[in-house]
CHARMM-style PDB file with segment names, atoms N, HN, CA, C and O in Angstrom:
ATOM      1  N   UNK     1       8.180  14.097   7.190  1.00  0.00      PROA
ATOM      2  CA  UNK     1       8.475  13.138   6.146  1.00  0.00      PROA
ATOM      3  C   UNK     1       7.813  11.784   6.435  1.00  0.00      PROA
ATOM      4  O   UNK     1       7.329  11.199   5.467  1.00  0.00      PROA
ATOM      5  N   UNK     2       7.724  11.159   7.765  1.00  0.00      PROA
ATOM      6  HN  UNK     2       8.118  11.635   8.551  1.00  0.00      PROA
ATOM      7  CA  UNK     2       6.889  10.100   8.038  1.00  0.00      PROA
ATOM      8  C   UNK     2       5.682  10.092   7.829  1.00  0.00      PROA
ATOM      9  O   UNK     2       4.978   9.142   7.489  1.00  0.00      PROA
ATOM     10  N   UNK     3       5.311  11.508   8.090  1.00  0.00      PROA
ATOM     11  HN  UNK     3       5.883  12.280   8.366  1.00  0.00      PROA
ATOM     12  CA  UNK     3       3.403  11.437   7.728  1.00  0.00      PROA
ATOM     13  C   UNK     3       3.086  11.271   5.831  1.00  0.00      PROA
ATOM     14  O   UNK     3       2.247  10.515   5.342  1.00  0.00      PROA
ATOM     15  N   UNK     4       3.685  11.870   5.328  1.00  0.00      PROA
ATOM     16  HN  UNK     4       4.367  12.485   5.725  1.00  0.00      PROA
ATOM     17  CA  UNK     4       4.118  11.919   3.753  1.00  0.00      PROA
ATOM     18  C   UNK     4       4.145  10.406   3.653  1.00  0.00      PROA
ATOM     19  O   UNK     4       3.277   9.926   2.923  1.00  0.00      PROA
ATOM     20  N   UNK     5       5.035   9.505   4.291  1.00  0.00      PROA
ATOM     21  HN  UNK     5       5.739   9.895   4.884  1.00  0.00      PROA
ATOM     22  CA  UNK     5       5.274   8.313   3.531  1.00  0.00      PROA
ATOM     23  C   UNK     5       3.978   7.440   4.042  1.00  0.00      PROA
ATOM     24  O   UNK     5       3.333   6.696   3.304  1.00  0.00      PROA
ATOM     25  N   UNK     6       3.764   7.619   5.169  1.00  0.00      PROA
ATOM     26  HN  UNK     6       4.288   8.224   5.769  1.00  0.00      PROA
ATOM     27  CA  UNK     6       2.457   6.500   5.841  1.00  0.00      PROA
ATOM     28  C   UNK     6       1.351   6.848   4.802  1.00  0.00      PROA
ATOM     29  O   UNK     6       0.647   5.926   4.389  1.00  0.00      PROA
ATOM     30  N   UNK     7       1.164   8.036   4.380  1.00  0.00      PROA
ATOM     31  HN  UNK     7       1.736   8.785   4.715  1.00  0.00      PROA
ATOM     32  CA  UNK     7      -0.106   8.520   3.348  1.00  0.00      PROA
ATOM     33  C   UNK     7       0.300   8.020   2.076  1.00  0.00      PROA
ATOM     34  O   UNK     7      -0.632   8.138   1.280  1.00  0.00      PROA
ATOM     35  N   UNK     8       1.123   7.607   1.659  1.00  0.00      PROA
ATOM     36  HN  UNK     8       1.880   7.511   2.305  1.00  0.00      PROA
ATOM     37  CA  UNK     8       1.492   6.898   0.332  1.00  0.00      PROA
ATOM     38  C   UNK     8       1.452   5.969   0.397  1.00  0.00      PROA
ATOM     39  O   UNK     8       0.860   5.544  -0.595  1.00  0.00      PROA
ATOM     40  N   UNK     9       1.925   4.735   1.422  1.00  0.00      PROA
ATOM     41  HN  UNK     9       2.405   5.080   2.228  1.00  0.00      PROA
ATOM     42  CA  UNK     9       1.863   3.545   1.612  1.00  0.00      PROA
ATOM     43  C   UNK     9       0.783   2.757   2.361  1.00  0.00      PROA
ATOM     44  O   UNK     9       0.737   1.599   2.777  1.00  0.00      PROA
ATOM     45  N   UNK    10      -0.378   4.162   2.395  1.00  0.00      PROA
ATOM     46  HN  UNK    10      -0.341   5.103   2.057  1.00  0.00      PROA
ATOM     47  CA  UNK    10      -1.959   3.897   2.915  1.00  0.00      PROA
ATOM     48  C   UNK    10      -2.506   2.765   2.277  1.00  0.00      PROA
ATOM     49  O   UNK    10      -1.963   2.589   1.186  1.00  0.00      PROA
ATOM     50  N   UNK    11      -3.148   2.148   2.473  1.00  0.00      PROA
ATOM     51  HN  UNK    11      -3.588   2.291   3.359  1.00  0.00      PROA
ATOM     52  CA  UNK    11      -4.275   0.844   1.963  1.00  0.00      PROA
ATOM     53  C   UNK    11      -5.391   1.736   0.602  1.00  0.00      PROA
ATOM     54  O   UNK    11      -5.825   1.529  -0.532  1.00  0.00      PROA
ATOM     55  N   UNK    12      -5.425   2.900   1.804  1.00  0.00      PROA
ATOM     56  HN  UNK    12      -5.073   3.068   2.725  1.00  0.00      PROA
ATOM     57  CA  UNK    12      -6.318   3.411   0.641  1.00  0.00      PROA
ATOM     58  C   UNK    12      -5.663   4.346  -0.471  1.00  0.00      PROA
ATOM     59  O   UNK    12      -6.263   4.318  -1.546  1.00  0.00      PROA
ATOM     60  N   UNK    13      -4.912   4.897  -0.430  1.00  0.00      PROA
ATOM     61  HN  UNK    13      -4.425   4.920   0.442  1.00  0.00      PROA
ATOM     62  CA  UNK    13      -4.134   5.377  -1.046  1.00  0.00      PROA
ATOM     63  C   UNK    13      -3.545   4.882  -2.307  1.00  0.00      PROA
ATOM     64  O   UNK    13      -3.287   5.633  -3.248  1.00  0.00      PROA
ATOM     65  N   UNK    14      -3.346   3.664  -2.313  1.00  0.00      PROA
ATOM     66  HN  UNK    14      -3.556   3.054  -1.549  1.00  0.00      PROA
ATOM     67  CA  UNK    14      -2.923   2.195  -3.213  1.00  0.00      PROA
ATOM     68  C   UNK    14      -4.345   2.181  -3.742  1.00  0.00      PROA
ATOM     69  O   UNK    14      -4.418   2.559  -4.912  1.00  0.00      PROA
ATOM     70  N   UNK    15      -5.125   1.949  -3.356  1.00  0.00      PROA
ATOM     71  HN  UNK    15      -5.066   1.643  -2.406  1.00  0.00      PROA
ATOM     72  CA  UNK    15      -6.463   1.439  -4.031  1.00  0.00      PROA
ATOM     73  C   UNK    15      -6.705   2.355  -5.336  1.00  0.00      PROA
ATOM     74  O   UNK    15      -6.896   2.161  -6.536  1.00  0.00      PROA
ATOM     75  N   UNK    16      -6.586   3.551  -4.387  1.00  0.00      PROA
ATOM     76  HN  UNK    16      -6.430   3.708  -3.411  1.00  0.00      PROA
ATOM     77  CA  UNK    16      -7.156   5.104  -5.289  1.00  0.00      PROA
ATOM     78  C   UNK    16      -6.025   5.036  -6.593  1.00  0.00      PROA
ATOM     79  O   UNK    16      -6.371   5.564  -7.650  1.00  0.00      PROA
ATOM     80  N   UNK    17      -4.843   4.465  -6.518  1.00  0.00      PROA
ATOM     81  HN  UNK    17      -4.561   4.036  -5.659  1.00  0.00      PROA
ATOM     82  CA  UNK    17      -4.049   4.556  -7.492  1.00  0.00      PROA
ATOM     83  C   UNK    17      -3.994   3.784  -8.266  1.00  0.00      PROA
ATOM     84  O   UNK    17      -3.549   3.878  -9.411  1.00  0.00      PROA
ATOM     85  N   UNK    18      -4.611   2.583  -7.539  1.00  0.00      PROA
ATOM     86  HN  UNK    18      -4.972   2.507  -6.609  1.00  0.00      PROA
ATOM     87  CA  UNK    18      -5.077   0.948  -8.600  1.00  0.00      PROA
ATOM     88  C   UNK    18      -5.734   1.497  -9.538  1.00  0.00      PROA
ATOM     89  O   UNK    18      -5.592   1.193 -10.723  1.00  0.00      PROA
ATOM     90  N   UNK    19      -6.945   2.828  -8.881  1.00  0.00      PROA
ATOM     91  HN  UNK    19      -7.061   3.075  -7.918  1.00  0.00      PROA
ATOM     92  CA  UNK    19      -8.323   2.915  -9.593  1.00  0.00      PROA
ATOM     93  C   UNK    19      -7.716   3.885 -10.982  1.00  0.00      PROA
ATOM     94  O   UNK    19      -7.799   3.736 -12.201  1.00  0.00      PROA
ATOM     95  N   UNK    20      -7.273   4.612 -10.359  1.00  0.00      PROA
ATOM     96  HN  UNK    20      -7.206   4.733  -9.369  1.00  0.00      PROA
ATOM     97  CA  UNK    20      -6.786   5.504 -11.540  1.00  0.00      PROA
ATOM     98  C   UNK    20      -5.989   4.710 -12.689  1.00  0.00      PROA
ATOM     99  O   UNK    20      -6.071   4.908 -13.901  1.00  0.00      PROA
ATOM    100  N   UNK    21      -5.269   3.849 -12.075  1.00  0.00      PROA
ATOM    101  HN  UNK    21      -5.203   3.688 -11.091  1.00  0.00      PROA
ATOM    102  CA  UNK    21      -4.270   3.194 -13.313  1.00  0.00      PROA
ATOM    103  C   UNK    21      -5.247   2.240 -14.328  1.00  0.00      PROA
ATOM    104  O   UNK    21      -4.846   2.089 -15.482  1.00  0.00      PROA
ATOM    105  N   UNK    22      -6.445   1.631 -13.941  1.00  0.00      PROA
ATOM    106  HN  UNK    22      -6.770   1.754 -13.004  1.00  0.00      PROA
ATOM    107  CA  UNK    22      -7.251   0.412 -14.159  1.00  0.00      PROA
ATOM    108  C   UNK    22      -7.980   1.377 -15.071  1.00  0.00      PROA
ATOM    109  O   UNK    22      -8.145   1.087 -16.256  1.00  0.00      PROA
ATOM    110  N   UNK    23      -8.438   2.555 -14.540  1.00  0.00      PROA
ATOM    111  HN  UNK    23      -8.304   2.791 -13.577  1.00  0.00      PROA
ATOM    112  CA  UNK    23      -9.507   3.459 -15.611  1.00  0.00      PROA
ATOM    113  C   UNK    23      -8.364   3.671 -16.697  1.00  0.00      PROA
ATOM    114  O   UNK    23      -8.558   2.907 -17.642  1.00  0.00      PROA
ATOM    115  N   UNK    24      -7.501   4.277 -16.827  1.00  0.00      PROA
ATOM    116  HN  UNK    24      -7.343   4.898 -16.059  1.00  0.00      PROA
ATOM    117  CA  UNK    24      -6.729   4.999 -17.818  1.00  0.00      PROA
ATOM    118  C   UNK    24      -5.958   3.302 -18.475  1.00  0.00      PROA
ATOM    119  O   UNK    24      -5.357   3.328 -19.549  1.00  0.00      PROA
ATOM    120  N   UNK    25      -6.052   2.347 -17.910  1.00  0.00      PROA
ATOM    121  HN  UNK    25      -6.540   2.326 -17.038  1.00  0.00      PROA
ATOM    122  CA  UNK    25      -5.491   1.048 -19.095  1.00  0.00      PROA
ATOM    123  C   UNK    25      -7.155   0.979 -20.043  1.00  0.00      PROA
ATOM    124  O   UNK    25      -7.155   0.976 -21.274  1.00  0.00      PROA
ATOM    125  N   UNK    26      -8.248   0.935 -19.358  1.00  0.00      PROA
ATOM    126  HN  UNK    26      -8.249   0.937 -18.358  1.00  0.00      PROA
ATOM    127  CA  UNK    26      -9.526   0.653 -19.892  1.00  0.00      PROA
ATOM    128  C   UNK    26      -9.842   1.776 -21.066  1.00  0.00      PROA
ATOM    129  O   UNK    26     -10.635   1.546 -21.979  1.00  0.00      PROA
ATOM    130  N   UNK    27      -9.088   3.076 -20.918  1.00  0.00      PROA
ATOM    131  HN  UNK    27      -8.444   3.263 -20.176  1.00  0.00      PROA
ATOM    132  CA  UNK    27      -9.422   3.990 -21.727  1.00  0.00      PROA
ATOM    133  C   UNK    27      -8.671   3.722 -22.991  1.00  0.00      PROA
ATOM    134  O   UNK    27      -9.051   3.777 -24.161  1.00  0.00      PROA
ATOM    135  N   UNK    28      -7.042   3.294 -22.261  1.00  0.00      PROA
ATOM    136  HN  UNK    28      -6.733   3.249 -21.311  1.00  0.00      PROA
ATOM    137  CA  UNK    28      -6.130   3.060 -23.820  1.00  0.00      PROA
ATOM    138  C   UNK    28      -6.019   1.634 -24.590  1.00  0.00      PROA
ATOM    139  O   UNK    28      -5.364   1.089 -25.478  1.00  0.00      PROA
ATOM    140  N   UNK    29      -7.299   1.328 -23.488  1.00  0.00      PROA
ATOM    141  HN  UNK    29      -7.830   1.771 -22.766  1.00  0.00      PROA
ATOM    142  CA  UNK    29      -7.371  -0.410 -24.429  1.00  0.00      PROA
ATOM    143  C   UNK    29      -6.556  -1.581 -24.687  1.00  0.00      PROA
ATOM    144  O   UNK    29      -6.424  -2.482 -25.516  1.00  0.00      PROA
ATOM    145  N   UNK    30      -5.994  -1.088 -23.425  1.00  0.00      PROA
ATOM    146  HN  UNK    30      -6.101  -0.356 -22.752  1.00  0.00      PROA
ATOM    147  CA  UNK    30      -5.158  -2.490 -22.748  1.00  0.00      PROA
ATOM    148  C   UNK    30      -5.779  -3.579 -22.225  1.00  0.00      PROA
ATOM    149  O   UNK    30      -6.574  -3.293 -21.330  1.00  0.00      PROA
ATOM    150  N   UNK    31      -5.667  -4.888 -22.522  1.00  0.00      PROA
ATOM    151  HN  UNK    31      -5.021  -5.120 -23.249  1.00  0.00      PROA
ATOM    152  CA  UNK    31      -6.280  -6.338 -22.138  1.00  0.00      PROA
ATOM    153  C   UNK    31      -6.546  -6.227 -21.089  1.00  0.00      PROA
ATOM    154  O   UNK    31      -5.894  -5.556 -20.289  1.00  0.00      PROA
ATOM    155  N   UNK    32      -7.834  -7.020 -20.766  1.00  0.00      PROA
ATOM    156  HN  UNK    32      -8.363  -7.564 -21.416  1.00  0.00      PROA
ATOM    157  CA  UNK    32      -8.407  -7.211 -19.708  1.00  0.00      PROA
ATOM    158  C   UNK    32      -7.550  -8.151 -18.195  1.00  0.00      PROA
ATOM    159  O   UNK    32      -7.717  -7.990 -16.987  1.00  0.00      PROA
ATOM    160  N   UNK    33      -6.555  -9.204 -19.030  1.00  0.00      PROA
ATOM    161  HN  UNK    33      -6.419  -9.336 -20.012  1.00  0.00      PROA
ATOM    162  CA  UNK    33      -6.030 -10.126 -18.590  1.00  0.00      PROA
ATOM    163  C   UNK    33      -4.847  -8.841 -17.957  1.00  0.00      PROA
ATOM    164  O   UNK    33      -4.581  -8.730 -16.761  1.00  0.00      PROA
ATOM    165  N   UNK    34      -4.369  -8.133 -18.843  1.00  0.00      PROA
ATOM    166  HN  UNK    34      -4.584  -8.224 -19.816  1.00  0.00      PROA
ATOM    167  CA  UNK    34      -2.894  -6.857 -18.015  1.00  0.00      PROA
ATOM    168  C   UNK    34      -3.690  -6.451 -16.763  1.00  0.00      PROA
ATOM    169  O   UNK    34      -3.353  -6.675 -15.600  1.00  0.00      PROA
ATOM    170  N   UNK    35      -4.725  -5.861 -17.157  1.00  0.00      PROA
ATOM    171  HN  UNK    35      -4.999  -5.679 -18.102  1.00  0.00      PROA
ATOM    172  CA  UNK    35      -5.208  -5.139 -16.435  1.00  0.00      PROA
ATOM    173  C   UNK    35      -5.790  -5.675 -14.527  1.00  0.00      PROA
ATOM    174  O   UNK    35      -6.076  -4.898 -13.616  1.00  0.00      PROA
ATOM    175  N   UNK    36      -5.791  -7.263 -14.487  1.00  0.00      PROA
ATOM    176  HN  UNK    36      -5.559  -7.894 -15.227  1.00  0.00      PROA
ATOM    177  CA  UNK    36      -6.633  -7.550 -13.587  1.00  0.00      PROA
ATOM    178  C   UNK    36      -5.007  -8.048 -13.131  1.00  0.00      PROA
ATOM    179  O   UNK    36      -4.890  -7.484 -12.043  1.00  0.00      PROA
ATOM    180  N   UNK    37      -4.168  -8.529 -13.290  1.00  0.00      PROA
ATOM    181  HN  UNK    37      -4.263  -8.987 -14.174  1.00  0.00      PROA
ATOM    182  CA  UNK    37      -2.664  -8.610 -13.619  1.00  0.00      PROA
ATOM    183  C   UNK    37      -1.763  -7.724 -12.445  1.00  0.00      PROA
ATOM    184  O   UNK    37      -0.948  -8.066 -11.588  1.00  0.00      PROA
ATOM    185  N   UNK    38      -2.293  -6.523 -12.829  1.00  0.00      PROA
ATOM    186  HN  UNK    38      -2.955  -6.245 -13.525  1.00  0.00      PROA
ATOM    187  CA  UNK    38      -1.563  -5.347 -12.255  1.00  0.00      PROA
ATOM    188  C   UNK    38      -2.015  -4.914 -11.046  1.00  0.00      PROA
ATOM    189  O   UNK    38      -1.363  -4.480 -10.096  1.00  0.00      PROA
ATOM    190  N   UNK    39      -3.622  -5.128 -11.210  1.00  0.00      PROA
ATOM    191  HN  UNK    39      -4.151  -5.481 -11.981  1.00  0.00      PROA
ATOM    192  CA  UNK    39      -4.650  -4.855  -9.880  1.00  0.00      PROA
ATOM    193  C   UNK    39      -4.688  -5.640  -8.919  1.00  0.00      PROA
ATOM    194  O   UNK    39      -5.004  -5.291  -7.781  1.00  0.00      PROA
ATOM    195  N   UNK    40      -4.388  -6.743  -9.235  1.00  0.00      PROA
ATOM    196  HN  UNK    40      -4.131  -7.027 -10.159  1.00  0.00      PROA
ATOM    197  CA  UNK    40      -3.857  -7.925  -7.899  1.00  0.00      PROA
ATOM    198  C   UNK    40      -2.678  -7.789  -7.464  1.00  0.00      PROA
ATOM    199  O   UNK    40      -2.543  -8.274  -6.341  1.00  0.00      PROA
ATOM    200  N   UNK    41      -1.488  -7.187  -8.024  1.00  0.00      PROA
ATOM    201  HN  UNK    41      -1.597  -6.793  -8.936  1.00  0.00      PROA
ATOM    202  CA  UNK    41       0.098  -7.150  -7.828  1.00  0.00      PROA
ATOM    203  C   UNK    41      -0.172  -5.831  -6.975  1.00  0.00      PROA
ATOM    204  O   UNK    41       0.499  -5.635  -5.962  1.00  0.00      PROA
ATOM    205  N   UNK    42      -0.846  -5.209  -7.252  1.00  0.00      PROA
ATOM    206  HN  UNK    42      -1.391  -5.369  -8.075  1.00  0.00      PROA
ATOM    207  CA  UNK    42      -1.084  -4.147  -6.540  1.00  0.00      PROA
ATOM    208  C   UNK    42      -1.703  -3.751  -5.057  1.00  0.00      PROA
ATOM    209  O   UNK    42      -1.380  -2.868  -4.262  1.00  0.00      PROA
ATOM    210  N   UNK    43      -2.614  -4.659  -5.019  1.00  0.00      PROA
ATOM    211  HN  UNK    43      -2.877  -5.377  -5.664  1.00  0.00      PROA
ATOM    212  CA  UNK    43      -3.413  -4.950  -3.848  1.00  0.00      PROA
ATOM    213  C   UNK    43      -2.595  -5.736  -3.093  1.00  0.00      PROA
ATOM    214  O   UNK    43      -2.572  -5.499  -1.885  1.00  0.00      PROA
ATOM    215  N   UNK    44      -1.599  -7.031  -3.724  1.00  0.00      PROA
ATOM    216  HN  UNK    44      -1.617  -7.224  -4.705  1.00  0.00      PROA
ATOM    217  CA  UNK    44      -0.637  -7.556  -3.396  1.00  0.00      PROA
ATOM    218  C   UNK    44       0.493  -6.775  -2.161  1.00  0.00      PROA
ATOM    219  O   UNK    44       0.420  -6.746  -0.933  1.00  0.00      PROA
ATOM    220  N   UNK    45       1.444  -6.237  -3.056  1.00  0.00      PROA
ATOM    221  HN  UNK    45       1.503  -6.260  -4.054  1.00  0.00      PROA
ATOM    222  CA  UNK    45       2.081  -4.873  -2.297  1.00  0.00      PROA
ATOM    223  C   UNK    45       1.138  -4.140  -1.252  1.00  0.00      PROA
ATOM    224  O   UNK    45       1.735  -3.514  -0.376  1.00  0.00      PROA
ATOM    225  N   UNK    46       0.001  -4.128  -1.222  1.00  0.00      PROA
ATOM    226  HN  UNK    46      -0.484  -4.636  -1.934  1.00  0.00      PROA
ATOM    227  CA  UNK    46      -0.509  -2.954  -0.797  1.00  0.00      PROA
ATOM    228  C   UNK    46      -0.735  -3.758   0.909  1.00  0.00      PROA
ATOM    229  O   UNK    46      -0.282  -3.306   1.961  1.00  0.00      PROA
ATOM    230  N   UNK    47      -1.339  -4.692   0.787  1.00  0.00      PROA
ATOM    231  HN  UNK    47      -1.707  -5.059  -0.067  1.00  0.00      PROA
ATOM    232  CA  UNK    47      -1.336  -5.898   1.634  1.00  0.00      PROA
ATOM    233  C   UNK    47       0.232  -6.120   2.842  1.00  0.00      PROA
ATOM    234  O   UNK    47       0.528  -6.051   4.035  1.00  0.00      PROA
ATOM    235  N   UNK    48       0.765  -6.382   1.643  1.00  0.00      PROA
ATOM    236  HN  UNK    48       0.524  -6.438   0.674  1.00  0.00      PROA
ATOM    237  CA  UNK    48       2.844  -6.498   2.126  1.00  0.00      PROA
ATOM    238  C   UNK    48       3.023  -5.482   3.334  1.00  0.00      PROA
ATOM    239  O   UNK    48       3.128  -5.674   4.545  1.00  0.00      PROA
ATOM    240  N   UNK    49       3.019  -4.095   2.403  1.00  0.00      PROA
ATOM    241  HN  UNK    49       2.934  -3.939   1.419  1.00  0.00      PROA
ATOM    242  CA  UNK    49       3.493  -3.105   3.072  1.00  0.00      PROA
ATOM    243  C   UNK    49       3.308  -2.780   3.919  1.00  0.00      PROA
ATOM    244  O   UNK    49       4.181  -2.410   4.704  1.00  0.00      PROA
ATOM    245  N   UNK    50       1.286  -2.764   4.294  1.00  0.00      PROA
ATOM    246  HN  UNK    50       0.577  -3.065   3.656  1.00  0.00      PROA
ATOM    247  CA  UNK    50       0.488  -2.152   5.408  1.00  0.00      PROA
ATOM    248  C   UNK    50       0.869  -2.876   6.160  1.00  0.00      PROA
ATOM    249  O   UNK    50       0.864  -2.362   7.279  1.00  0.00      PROA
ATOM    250  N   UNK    51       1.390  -4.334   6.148  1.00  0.00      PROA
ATOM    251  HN  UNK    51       1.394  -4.751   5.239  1.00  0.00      PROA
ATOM    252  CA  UNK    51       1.662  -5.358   7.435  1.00  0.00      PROA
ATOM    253  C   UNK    51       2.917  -4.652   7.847  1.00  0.00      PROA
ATOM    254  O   UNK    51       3.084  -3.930   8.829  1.00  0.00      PROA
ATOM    255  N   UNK    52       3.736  -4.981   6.950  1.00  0.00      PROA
ATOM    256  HN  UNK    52       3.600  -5.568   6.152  1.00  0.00      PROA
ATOM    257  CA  UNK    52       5.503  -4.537   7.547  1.00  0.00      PROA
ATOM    258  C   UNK    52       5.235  -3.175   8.505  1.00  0.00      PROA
ATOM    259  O   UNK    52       5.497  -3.195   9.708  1.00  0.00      PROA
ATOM    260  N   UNK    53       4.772  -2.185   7.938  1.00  0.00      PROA
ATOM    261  HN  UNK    53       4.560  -2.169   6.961  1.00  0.00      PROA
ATOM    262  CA  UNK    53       4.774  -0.729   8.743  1.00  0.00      PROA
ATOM    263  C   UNK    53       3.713  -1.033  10.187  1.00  0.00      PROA
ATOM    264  O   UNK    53       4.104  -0.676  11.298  1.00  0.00      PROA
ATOM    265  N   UNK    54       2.476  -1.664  10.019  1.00  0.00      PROA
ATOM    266  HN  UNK    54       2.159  -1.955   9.116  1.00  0.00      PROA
ATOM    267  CA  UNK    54       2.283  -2.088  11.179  1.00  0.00      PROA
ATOM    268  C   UNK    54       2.997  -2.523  12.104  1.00  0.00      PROA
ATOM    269  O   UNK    54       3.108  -1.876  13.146  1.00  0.00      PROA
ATOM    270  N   UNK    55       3.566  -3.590  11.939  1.00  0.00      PROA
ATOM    271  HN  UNK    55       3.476  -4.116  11.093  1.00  0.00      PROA
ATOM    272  CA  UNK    55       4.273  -4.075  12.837  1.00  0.00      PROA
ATOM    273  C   UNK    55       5.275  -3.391  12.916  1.00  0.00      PROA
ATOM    274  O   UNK    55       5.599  -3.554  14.092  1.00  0.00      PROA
ATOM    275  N   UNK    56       6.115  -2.622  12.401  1.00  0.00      PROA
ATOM    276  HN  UNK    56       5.852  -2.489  11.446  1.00  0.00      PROA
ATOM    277  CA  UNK    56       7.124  -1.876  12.698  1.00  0.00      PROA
ATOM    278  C   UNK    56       6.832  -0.957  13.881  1.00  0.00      PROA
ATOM    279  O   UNK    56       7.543  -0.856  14.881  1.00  0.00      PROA
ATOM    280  N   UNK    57       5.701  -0.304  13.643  1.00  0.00      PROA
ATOM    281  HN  UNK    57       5.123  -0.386  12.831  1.00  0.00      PROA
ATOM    282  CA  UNK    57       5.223   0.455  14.465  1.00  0.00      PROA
ATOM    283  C   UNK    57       5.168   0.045  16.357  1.00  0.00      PROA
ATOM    284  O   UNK    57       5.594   0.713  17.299  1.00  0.00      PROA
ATOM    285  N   UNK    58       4.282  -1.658  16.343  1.00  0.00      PROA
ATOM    286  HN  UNK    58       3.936  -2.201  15.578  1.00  0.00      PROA
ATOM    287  CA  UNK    58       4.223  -2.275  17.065  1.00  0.00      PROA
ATOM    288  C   UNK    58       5.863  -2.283  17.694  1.00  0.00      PROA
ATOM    289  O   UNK    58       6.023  -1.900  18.853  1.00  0.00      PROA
ATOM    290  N   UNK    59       6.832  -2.647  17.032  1.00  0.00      PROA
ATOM    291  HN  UNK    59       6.702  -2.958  16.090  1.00  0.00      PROA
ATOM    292  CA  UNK    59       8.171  -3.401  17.509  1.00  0.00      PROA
ATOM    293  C   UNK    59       8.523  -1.960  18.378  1.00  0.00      PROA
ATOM    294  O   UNK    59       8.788  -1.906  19.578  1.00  0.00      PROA
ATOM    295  N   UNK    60       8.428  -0.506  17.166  1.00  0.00      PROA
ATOM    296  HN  UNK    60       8.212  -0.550  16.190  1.00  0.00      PROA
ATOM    297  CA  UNK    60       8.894   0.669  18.205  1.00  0.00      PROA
ATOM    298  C   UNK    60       8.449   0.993  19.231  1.00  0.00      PROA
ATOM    299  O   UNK    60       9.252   1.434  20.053  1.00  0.00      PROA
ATOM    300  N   UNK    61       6.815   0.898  19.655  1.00  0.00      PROA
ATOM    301  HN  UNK    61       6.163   0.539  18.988  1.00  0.00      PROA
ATOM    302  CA  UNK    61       6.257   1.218  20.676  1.00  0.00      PROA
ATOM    303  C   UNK    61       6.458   0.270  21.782  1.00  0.00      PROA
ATOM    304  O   UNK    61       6.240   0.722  22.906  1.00  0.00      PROA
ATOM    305  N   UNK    62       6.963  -1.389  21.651  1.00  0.00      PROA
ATOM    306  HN  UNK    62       7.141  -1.756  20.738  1.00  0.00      PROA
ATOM    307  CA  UNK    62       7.583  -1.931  22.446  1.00  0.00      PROA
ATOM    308  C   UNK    62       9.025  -2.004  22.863  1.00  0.00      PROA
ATOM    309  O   UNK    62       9.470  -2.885  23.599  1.00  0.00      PROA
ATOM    310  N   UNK    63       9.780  -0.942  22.303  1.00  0.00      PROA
ATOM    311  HN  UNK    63       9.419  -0.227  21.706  1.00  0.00      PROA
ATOM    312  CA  UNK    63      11.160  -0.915  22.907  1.00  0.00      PROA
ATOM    313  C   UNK    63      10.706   0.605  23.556  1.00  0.00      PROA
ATOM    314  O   UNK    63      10.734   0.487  24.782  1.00  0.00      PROA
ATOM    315  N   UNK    64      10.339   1.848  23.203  1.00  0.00      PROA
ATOM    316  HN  UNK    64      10.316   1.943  22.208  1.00  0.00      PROA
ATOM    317  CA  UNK    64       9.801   2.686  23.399  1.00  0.00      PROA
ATOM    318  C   UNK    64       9.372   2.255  24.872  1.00  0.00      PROA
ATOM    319  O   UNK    64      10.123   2.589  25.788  1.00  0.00      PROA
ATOM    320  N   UNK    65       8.008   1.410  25.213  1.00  0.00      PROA
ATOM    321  HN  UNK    65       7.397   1.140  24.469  1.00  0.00      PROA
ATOM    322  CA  UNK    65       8.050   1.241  26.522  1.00  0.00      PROA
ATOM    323  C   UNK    65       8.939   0.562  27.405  1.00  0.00      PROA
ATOM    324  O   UNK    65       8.929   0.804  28.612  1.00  0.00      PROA
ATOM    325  N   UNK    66       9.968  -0.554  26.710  1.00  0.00      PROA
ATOM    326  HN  UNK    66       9.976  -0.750  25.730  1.00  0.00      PROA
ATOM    327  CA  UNK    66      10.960  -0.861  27.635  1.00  0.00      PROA
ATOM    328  C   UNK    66      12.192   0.235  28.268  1.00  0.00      PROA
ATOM    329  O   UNK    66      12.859   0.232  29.303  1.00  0.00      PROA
ATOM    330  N   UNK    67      12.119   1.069  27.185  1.00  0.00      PROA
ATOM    331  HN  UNK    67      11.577   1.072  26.345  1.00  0.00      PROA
ATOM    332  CA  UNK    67      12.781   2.112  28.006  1.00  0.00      PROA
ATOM    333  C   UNK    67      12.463   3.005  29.212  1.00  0.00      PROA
ATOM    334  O   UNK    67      13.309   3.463  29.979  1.00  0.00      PROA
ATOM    335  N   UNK    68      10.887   3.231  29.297  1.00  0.00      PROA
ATOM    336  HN  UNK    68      10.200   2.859  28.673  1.00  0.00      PROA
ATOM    337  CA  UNK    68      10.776   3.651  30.332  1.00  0.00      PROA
ATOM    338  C   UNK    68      10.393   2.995  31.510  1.00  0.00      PROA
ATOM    339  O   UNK    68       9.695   3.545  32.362  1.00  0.00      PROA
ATOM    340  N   UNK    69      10.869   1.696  31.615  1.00  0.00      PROA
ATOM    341  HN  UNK    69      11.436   1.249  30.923  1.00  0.00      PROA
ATOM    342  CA  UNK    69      11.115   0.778  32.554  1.00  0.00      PROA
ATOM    343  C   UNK    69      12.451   1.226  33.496  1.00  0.00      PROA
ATOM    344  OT1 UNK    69      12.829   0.501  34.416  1.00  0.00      PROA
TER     345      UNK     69
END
């Protein structure tokens, strides 16, 4: 279930879904202004997240080694 969520909350993963959402607003002729709107809020989050789980990662692998102290 962790590998599942790290692949969803990928950098690239987000992008690929920006791309898809940005083509299919351009197809149904949604404003340019929604559209660049959503793609920054997106990259936004995408930015957020990859930090938080980084460092999460970081915080476990440093209690992780204090234990085997």
């Amino acid at each position: 279930m962790q590998t599942f969520i790290r692949k969803i909350t990928s950098r690239k993963f987000l992008a690929a879904l920006a791309g898809v959402a940005t083509g299919l607003a351009m197809v149904f002729g949604v404003d340019e202004t929604a559209i660049s709107t959503v793609a920054g809020a997106v990259t936004t989050v995408a930015s957020v997240v990859s930090y938080i789980m980084s460092e999460g990662m970081v915080d476990a692998a440093a209690v992780g080694a204090g234990k085997d102290k």
